[in-house]
Backbone as CSV, one residue per row, in Angstrom:
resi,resn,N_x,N_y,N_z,CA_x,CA_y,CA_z,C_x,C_y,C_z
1,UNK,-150.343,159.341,-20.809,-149.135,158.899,-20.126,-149.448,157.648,-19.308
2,UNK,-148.667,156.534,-19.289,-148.757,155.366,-18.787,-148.169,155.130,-17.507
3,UNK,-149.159,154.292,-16.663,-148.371,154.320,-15.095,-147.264,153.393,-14.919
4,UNK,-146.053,154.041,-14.494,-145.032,152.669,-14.523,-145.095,151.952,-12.829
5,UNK,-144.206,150.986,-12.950,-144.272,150.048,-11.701,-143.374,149.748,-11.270
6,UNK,-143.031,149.817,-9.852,-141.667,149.762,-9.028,-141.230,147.995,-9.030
7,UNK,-140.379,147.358,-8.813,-139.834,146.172,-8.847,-138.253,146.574,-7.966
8,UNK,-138.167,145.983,-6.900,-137.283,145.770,-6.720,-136.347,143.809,-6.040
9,UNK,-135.095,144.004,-5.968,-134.209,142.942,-5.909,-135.292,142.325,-4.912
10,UNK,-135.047,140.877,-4.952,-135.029,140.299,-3.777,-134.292,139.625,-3.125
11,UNK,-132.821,140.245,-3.740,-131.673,139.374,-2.774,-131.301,140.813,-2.057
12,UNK,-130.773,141.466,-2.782,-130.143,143.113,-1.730,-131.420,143.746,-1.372
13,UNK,-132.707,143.716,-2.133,-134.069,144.708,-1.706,-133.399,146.592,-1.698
14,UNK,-132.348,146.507,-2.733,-131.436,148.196,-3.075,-131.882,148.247,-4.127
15,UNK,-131.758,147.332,-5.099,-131.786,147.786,-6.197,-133.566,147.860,-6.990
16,UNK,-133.496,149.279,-7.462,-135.280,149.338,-8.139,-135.100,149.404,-9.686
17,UNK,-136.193,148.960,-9.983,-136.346,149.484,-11.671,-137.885,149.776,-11.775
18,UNK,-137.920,150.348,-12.600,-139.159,150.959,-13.022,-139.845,150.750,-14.652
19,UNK,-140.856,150.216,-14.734,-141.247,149.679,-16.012,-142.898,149.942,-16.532
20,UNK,-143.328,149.960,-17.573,-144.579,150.720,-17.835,-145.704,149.377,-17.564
21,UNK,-145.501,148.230,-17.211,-146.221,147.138,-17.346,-146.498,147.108,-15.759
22,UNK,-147.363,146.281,-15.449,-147.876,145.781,-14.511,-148.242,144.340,-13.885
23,UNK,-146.897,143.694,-13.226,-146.233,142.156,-13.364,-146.218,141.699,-12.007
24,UNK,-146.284,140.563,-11.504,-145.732,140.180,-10.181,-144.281,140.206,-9.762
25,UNK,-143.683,140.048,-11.551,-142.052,139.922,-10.816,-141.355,140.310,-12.285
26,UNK,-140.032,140.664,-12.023,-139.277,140.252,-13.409,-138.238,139.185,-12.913
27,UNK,-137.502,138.944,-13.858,-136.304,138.611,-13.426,-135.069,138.522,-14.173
28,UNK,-134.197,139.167,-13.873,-132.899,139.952,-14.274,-131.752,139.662,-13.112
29,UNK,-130.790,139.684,-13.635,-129.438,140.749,-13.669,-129.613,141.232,-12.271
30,UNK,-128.730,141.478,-11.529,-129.006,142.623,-10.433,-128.025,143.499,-10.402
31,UNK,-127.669,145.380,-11.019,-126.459,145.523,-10.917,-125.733,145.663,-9.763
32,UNK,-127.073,145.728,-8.669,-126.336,146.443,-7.331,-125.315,144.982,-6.804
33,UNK,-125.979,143.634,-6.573,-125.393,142.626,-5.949,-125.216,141.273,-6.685
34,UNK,-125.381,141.524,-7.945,-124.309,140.961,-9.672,-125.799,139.086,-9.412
35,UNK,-126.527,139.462,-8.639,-126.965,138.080,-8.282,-128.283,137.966,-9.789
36,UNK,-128.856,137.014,-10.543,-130.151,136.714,-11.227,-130.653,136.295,-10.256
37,UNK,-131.983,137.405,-10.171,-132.987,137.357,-8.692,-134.524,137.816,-9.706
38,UNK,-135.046,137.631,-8.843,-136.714,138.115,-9.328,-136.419,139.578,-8.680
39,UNK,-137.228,140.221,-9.089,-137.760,141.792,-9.098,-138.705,141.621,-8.629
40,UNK,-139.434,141.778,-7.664,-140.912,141.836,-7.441,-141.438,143.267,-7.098
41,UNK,-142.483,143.274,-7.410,-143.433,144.002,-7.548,-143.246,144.894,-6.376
42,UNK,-143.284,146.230,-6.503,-143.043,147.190,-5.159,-144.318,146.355,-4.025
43,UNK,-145.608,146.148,-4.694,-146.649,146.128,-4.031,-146.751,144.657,-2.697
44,UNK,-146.195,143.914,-3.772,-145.765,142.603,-3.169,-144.618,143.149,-1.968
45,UNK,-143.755,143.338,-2.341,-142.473,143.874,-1.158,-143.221,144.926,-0.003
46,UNK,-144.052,145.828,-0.064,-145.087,146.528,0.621,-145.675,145.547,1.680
47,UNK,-146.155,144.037,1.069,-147.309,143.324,1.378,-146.420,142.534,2.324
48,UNK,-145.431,142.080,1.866,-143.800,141.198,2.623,-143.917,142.158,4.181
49,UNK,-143.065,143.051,3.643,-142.589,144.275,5.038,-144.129,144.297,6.086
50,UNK,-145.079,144.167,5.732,-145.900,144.786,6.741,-146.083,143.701,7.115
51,UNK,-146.402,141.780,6.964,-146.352,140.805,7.038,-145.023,140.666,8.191
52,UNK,-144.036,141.210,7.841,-142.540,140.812,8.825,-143.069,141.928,9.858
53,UNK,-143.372,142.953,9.594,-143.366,143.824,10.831,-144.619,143.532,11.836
54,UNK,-145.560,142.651,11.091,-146.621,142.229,12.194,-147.641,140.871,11.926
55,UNK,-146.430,139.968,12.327,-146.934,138.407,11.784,-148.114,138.573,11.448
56,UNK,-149.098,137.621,11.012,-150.121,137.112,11.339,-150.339,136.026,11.919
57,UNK,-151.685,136.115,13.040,-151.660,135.362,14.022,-152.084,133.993,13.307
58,UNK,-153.204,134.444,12.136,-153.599,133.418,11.717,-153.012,132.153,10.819
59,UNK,-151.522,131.969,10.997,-150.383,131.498,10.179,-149.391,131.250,11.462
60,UNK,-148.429,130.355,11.025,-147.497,130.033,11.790,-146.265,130.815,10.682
61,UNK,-146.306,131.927,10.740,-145.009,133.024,9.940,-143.819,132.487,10.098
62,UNK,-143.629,132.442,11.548,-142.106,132.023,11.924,-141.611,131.111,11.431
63,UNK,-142.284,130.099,11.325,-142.219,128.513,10.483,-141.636,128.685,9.006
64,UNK,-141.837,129.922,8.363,-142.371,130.045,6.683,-140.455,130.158,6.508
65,UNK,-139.862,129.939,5.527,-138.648,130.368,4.860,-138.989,131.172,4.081
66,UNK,-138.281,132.307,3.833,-138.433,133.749,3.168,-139.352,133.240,2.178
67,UNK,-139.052,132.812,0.905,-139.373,132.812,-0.240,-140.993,132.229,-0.050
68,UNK,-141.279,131.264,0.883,-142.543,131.130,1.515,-142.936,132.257,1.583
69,UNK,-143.122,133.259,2.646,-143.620,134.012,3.069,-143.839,135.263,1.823
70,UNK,-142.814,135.510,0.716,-142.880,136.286,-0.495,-143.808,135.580,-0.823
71,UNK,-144.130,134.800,-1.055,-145.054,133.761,-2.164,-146.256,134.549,-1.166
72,UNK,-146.822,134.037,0.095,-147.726,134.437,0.857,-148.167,136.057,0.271
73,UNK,-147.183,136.958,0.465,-147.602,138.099,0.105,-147.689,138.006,-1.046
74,UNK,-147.066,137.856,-2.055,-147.818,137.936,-3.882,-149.059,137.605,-3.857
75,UNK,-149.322,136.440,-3.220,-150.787,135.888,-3.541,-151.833,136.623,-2.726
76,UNK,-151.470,137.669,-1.527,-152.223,138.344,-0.627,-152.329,139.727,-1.985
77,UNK,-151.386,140.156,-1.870,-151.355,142.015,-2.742,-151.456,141.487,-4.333
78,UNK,-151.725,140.688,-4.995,-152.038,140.311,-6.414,-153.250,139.743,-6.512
79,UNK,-153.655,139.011,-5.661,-154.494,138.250,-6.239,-156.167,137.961,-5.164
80,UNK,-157.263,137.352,-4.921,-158.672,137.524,-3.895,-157.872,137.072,-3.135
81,UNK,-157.092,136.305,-2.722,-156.627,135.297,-1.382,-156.769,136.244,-0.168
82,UNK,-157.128,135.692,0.797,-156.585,136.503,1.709,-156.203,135.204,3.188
83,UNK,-155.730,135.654,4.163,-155.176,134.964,5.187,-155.583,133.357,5.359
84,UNK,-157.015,133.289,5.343,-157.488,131.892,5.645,-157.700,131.289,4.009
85,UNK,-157.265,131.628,3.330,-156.763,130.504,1.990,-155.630,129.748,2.208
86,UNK,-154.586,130.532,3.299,-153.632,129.571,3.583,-153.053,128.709,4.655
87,UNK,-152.788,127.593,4.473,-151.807,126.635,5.535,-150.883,126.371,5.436
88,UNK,-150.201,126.060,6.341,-148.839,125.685,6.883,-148.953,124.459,7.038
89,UNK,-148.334,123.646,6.420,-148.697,122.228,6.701,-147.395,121.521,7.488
90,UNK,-147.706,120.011,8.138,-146.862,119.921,9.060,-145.812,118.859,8.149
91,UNK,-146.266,118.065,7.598,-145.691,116.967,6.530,-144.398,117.641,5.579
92,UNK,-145.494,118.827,4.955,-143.901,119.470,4.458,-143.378,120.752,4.659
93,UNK,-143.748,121.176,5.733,-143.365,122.044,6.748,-143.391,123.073,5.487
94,UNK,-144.530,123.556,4.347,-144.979,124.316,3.987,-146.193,125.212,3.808
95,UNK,-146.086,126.255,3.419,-147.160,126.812,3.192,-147.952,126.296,1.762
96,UNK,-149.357,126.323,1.522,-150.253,126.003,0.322,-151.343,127.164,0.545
97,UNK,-151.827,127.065,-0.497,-153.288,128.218,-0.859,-153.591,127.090,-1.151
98,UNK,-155.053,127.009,-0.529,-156.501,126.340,-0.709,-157.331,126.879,-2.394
């Protein structure tokens, strides 16, 4: 039996699906809020929420626009990165991985 994997919206964060693969994102349809959004990865959305519930000091968070800060967590809960791979830069008032 194969392990499936949670994905949910990232515009409402209601709607889940469940799939036998193991992905950073899909992207679909949303039936709950009719929007084409990415699905991300339960693990990633895990990595988001605990990120919002307790910045890191080592980042200017507040600075980040959502989809920044999603990106931050994919690359934290997917992939070696961890905190000091990334900056906030002032020029384009974004985040980069080193």
């Amino acid at each position: 039996m194969s392990r499936t994997r949670t994905y949910r919206c990232l515009s409402c964060l209601d709607e889940v699906v469940t799939r036998a693969f193991d992905t950073s994102h899909l992207s679909r349809t949303c039936p709950t809020c009719g929007s084409f959004e990415r699905f991300a990865n339960q693990t990633v959305v895990d990595r988001f929420e605990a990120l919002e519930a307790s910045p890191p000091a080592e980042l200017d968070w507040e600075r980040l626009e959502r989809r920044e800060k999603l990106l931050v967590a994919e690359r934290l809960a997917r992939t070696e990165k961890t905190l000091a791979d990334f900056d906030v830069t002032d020029a384009a008032d974004a985040v980069a991985a080193e």
